[in-house]
C-alpha positions as a Markdown table, in Angstrom:
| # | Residue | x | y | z |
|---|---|---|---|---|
| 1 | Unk | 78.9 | 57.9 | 123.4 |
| 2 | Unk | 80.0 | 54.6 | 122.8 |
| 3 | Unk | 78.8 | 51.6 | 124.9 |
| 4 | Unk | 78.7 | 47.4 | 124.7 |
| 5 | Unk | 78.9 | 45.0 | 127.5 |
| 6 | Unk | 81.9 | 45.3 | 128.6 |
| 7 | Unk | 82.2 | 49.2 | 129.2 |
| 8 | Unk | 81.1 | 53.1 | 127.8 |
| 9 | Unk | 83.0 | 55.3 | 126.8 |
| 10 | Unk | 82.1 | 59.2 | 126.2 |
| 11 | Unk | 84.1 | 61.4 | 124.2 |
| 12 | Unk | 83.2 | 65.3 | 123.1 |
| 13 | Unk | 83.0 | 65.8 | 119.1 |
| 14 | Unk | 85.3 | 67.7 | 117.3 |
| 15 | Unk | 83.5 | 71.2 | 117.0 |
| 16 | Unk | 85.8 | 74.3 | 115.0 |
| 17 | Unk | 85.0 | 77.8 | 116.0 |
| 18 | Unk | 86.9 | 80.0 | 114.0 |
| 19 | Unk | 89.3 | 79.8 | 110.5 |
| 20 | Unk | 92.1 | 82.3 | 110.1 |
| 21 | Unk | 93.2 | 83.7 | 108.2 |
| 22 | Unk | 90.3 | 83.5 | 106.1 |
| 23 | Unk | 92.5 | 84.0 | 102.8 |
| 24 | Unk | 95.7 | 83.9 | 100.9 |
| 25 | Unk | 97.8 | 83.6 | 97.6 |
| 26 | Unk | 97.6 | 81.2 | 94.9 |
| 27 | Unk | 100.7 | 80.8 | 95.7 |
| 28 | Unk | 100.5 | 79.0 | 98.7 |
| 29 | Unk | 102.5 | 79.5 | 101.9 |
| 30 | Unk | 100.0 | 80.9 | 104.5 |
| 31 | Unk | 99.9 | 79.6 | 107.7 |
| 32 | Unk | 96.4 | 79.0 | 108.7 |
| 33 | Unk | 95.3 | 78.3 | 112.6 |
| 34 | Unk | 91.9 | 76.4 | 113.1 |
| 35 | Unk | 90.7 | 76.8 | 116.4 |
| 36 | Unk | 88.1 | 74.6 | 118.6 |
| 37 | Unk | 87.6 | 72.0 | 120.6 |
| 38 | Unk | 88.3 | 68.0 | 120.4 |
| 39 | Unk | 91.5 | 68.3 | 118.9 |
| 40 | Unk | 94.3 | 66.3 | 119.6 |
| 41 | Unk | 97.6 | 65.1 | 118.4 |
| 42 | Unk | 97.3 | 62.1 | 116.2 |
| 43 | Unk | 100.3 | 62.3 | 113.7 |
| 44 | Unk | 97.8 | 61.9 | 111.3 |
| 45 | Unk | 96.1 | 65.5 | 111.2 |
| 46 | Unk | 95.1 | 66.9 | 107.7 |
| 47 | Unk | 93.2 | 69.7 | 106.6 |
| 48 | Unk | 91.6 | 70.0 | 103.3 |
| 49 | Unk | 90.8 | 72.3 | 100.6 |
| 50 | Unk | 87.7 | 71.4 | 98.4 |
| 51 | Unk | 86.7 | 73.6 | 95.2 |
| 52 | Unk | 84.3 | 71.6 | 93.0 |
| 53 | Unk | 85.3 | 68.0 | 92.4 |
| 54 | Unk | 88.9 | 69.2 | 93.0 |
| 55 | Unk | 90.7 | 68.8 | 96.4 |
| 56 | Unk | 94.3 | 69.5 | 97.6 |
| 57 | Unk | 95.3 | 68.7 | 101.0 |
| 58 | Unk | 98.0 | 69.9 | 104.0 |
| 59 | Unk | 99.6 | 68.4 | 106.9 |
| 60 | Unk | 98.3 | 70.0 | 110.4 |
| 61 | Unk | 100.3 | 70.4 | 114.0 |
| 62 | Unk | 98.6 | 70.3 | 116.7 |
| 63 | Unk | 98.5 | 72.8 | 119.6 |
| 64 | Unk | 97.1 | 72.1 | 123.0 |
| 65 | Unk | 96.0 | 75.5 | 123.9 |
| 66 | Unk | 95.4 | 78.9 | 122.3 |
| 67 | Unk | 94.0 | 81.6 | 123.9 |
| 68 | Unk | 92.0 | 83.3 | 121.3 |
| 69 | Unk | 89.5 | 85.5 | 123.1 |
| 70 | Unk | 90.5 | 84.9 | 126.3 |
| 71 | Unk | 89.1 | 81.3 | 126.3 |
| 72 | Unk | 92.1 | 78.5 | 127.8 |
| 73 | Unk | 89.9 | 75.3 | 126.7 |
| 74 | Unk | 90.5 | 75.9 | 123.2 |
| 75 | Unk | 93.0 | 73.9 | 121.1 |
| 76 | Unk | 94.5 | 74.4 | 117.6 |
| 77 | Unk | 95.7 | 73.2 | 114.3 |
| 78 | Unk | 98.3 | 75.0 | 112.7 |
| 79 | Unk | 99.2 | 73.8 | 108.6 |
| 80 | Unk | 100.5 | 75.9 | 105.7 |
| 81 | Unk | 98.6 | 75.8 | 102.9 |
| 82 | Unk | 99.8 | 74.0 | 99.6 |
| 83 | Unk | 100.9 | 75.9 | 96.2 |
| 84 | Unk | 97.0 | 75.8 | 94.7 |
| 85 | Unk | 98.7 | 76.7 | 91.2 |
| 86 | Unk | 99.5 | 73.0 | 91.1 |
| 87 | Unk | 95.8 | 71.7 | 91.1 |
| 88 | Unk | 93.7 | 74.8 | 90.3 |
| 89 | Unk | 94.0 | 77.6 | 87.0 |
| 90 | Unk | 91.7 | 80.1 | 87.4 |
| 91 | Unk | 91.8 | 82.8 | 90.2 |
| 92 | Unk | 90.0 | 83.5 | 92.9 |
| 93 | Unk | 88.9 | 80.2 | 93.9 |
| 94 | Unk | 86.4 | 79.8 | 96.9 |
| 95 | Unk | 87.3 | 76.6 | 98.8 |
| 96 | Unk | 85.9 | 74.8 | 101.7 |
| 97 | Unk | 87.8 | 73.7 | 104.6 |
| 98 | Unk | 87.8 | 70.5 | 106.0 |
| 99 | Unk | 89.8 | 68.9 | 109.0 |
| 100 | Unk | 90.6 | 65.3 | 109.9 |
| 101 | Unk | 92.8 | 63.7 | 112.4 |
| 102 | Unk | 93.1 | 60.1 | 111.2 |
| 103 | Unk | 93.2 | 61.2 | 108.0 |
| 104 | Unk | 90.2 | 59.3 | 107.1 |
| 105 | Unk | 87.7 | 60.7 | 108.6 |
| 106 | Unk | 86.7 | 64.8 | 107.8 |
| 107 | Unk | 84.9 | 67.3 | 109.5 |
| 108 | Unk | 83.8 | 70.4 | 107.2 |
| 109 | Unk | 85.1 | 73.4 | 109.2 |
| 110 | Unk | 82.0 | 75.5 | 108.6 |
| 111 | Unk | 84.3 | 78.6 | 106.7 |
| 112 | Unk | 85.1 | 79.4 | 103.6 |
| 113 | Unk | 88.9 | 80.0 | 102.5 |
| 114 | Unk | 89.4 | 82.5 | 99.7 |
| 115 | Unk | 92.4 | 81.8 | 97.0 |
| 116 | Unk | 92.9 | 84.9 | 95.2 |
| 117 | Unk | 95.6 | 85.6 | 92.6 |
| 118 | Unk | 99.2 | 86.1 | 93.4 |
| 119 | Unk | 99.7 | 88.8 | 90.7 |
| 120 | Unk | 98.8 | 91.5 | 92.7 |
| 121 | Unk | 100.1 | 95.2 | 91.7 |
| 122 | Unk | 99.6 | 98.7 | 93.5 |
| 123 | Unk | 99.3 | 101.2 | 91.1 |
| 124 | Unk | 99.2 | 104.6 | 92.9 |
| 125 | Unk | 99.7 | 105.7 | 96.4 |
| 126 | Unk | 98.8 | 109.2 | 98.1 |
| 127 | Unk | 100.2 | 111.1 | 99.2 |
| 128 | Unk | 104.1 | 109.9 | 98.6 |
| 129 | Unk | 105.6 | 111.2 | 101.7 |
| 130 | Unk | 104.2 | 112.2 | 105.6 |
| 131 | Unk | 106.0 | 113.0 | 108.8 |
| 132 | Unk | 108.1 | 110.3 | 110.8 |
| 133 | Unk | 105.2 | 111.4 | 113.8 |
| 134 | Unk | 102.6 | 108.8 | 111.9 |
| 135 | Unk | 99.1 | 110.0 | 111.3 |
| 136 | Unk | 99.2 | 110.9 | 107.7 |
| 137 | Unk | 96.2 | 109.3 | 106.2 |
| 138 | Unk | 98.1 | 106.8 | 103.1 |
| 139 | Unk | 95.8 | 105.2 | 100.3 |
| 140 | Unk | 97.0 | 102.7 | 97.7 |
| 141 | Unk | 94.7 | 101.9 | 94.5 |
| 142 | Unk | 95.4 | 98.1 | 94.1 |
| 143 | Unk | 94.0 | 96.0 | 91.3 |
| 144 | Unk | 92.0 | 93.2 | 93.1 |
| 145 | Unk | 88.9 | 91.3 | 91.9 |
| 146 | Unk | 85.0 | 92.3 | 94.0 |
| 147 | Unk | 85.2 | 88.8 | 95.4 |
| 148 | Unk | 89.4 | 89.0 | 96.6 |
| 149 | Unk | 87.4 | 92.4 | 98.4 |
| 150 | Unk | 84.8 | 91.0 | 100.3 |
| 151 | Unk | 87.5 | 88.7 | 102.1 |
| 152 | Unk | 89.8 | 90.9 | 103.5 |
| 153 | Unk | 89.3 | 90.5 | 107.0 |
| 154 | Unk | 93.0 | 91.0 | 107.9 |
| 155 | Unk | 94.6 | 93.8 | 105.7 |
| 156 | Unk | 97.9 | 95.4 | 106.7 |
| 157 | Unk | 99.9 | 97.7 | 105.1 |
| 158 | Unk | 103.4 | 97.4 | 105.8 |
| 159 | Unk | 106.4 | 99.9 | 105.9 |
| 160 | Unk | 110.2 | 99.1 | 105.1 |
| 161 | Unk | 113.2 | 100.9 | 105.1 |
| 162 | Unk | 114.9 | 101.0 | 101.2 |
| 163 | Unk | 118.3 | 100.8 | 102.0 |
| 164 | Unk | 117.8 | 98.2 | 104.4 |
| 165 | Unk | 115.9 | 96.3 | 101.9 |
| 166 | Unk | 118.6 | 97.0 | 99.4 |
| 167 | Unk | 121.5 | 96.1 | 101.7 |
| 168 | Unk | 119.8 | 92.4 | 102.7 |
| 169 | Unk | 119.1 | 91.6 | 99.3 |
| 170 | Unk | 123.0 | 92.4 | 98.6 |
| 171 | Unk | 123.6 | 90.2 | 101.5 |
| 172 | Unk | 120.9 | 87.6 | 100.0 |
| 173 | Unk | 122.4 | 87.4 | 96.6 |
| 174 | Unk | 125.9 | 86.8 | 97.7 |
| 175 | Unk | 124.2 | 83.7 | 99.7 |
| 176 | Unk | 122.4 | 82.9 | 96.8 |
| 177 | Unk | 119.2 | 83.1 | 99.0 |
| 178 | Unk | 116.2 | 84.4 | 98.1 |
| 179 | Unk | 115.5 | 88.1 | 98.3 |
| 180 | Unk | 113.4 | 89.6 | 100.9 |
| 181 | Unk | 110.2 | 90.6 | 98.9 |
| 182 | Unk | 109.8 | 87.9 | 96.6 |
| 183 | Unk | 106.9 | 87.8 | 94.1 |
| 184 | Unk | 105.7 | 85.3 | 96.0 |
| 185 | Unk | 105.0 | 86.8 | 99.3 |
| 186 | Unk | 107.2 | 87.9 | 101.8 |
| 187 | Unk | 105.7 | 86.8 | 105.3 |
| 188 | Unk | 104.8 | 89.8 | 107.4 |
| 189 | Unk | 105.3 | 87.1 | 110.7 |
| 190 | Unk | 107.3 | 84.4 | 111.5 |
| 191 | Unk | 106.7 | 83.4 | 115.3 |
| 192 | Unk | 108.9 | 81.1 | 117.6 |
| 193 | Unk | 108.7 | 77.2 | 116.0 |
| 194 | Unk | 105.4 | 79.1 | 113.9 |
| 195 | Unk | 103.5 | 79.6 | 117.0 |
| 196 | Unk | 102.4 | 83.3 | 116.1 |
| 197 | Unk | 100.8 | 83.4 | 113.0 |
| 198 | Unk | 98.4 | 86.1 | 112.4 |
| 199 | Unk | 100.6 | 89.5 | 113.5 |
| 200 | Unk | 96.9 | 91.5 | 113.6 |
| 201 | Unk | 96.2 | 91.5 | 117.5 |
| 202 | Unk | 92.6 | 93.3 | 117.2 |
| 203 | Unk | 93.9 | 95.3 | 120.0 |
| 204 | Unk | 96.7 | 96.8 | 118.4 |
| 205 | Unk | 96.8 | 99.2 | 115.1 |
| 206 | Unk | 100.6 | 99.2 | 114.6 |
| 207 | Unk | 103.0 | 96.6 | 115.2 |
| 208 | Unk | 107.0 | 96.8 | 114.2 |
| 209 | Unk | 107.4 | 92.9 | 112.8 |
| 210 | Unk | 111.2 | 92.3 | 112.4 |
| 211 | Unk | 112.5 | 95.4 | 110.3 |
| 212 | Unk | 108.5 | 95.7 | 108.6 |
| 213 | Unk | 106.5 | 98.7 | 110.6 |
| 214 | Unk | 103.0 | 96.8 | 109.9 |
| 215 | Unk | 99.6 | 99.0 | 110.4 |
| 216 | Unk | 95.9 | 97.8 | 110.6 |
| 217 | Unk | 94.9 | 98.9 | 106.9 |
| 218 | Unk | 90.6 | 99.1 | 105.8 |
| 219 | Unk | 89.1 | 99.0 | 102.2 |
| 220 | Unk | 86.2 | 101.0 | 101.7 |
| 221 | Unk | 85.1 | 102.3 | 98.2 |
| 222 | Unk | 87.3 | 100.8 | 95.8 |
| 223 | Unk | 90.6 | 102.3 | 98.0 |
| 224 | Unk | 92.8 | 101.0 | 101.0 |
| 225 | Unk | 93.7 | 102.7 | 103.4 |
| 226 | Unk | 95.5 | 103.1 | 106.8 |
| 227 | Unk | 96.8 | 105.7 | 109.3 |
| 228 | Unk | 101.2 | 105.9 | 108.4 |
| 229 | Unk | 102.9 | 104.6 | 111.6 |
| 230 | Unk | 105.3 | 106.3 | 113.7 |
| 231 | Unk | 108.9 | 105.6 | 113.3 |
| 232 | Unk | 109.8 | 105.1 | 116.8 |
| 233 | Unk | 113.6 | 104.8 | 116.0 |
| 234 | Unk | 115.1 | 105.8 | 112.5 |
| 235 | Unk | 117.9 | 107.3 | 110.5 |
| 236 | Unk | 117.4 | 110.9 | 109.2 |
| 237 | Unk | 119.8 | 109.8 | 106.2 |
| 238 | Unk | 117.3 | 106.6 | 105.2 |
| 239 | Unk | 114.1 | 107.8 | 105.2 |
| 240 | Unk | 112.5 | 106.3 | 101.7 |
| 241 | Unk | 110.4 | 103.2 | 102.3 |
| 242 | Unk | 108.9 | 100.7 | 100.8 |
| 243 | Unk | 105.3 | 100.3 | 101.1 |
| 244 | Unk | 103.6 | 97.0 | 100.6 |
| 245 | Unk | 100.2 | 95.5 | 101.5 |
| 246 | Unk | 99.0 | 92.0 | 103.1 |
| 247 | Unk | 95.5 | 91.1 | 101.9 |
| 248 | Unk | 95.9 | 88.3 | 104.2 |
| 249 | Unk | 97.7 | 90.1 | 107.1 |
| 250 | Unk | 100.4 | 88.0 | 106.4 |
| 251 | Unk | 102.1 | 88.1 | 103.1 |
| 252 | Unk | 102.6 | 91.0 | 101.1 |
| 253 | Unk | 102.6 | 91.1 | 97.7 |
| 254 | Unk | 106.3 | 91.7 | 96.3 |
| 255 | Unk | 105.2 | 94.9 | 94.2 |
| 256 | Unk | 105.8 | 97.7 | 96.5 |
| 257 | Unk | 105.7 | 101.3 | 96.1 |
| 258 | Unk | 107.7 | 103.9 | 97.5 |
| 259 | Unk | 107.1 | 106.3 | 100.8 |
| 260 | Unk | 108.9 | 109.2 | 101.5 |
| 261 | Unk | 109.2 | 110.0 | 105.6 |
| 262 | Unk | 110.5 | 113.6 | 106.4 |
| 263 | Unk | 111.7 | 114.3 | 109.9 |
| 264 | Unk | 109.8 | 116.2 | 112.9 |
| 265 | Unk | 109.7 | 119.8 | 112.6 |
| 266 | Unk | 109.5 | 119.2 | 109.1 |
| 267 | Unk | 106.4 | 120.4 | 106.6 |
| 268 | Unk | 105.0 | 120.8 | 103.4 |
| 269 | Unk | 103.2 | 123.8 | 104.0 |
């Protein structure tokens, strides 16, 4: 509340209820969503990323509503973090988050954001191959640090066609684009104008994401894991696939492995 002689005026503080997702590459590129209440469109909306006596900083976009958990009165701020490789040497770095909208003026967002290294590499996966039905139980051993695993709140393990992959990076080449799973992490969602960012609906333990067939993946003893999804469409000529994981839920790694699917009626035994 702000008051003198002439008139008052009351306004509601800035409070943030949730940060997600909660981690990503040193790399930069994820899209991060803070959600709460007394935002609003400035022009001048930053978020920051503190470490020490070292800070790096983002641009934010402001959205009016979001509807996480069912509640219409909250707003969000969408930005994409900077490449922390820039500012930052050693890996996994915990950072605090911080938001301002005149750019002045910060409000710590009460969460911690993990950067964890971008060389990632999965050594092993069992078993190699399962049905096109879904339900085979896949692991993958993946070298990641004890702090990188206490932070993965939105794992995914995603599931893409070779061939296809193979004929879009020919395609990719001959554009001199870049190719599809890049060491530096191939998004698992891109949403209308960046709208949907986090492709992990906590309702939902599959989603197809473009030509990636993404499943809700758990770590739990040194191992991750997650229940192979069904291929609701496919071709019985095609069936090797790459298999990649998301620590983040929203940019694998670049270093998949391969997954054989064998059609229905099909068995090993």
């Amino acid at each position: 509340m702000h008051c003198n002689d002439q008139a008052v005026v009351l306004f509601a503080p800035m409070r943030i209820h949730s940060v997600s997702p909660r981690c990503g590459p040193a790399c930069g590129g994820t899209v991060i969503s803070v959600v709460g209440t007394g935002l609003e469109e400035t022009g001048k909306i930053a978020v920051r990323f503190t470490s020490g006596d070292k800070q790096v900083e983002a641009r934010g976009r402001y959205v009016e509503q979001c509807y996480t958990d069912h509640n219409p009165t909250l707003e969000s701020v969408f930005c994409t973090t900077p490449n922390f490789e820039e500012s930052f040497k050693v890996f996994p770095q915990k950072m605090s988050i911080s938001i301002s909208l005149d750019g002045a003026h910060y409000i710590d967002c009460g969460t911690d954001f993990l950067v964890y290294s971008t060389a990632i590499k999965i050594n092993n996966a069992h078993p190699k191959c399962g049905s096109v039905l879904g339900g085979t139980e896949l692991s993958l051993m993946v070298d990641i640090d004890p702090l990188t695993s206490q932070h993965l709140f939105h794992l995914c393990f995603g599931f893409q066609e070779r061939q296809q992959t193979a004929r879009k990076c020919e395609e990719k080449k001959r554009s001199k684009a870049h190719s599809k799973l890049s060491h530096s992490g191939t998004h698992a969602s891109i949403g209308c104008g960046g709208d949907v960012i986090n492709p992990l609906n906590p309702g939902e333990k599959e989603l197809v994401l473009g030509d990636w067939h993404c499943a809700v993946a758990k770590y739990e003893g040194g191992r991750m894991s997650c229940k192979v999804p069904k291929l609701a469409s496919y071709n019985p000529e095609a069936l090797q696939y790459n298999v990649d994981v998301a620590l983040n839920g929203q940019q694998f790694s670049g270093c998949p492995v391969i997954f054989h699917y064998y059609g229905e009626g099909w068995s090993l035994w």
